[in-house]
N, C-alpha and C positions, 0 to 999 in steps of 0.2 A: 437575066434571070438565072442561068447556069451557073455567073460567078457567086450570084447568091447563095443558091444552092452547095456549092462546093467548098464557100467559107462557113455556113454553116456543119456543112458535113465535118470539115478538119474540127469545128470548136466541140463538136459530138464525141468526134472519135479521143482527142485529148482531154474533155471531161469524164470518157468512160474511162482513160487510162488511170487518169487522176482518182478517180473513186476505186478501180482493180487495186491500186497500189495501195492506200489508205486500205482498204479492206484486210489489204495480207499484214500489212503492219499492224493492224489491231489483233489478228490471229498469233502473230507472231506475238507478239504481247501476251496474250489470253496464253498461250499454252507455254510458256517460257517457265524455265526450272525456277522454285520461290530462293531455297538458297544453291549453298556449292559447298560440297566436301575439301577438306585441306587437312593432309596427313600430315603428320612430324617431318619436319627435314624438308615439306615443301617450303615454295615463299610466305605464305598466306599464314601460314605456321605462326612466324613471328609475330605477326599483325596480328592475328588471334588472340597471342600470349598478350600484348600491350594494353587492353584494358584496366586488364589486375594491377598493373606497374602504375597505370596513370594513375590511379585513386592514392597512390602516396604508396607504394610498394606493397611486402607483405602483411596482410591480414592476420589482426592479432588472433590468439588461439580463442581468447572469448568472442570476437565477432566469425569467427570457424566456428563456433561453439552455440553459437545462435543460430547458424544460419542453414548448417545441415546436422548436427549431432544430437540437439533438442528434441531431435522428432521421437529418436526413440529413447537416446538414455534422459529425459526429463519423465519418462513414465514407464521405462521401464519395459519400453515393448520387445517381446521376442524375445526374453532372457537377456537382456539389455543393462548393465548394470547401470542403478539412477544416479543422478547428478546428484553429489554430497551425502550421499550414501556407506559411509565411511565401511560396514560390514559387509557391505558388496564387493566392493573396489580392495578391499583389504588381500585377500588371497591373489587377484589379477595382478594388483602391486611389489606382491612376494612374489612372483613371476621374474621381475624388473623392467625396468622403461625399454630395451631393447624389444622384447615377445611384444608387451604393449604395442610399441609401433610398427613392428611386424604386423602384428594384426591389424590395425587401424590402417596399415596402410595395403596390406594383400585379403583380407577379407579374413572373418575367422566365425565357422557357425553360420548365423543365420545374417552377419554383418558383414553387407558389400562392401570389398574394395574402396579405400577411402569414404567406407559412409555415405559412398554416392555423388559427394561434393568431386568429381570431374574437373571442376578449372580450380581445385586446391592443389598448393603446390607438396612436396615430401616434406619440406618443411613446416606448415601452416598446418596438416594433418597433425605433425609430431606436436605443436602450438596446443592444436587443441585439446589432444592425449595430455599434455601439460596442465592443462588451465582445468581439466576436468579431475585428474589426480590431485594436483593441489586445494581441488576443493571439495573431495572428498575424503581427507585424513580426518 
């Protein structure tokens, strides 16, 4: 009767372990960070940039043009000059495409730094300065 007792006891004590363990792993789970930070210059860095390259490199200045600059210069918002707007864009133009992309790309007024678009690259921002001038002469 003892040995009974005592093989019982060990299959207790290792199914309690069993459920402790499984416990913390599902804790561990439950409170684990959703993503991870990766600055310039780290590894992750790279990996990051790679998305944009997979879709067939860079992004024309009209799908930049769609995708974040429509929100305001399509209406105008915030003193926004509109898209084809020829007497808008006219003065900004006599500026030259340098200040242009100065701005577009360091902020200028009420218009964030690259317009917000983040994963645009210096180029794709200038794309879309491009495709937005050219269609408003």
């Amino acid at each position: 009767m003892k040995m009974i007792f005592g093989f019982v006891a060990i299959l207790a004590a290792g199914a309690a372990t069993a459920v402790a363990q499984s416990v913390d792993e599902e804790i561990a789970q439950r409170i684990a960070p959703v993503g991870s930070t990766c600055m310039q210059g780290d590894e992750c860095a790279a990996a990051a940039a790679a998305p944009a390259a997979a879709g067939g490199g860079a992004r024309s200045g009209e799908d930049i043009f769609n995708a974040s600059c429509n929100t305001c210069h399509g209406a105008g918002i915030a003193g926004a000059p509109k898209f084809g707007d020829a007497g808008a864009w006219a003065p900004r133009i006599a500026q030259g495409m340098d200040t242009l992309y100065t701005h577009a790309l360091n902020g200028f007024n009420a218009m964030p730094a690259k317009g917000l678009c983040m994963d645009c690259s210096e180029d794709e921002v200038k794309a879309a300065v491009d495709y937005m001038v050219e269609n408003s002469k």
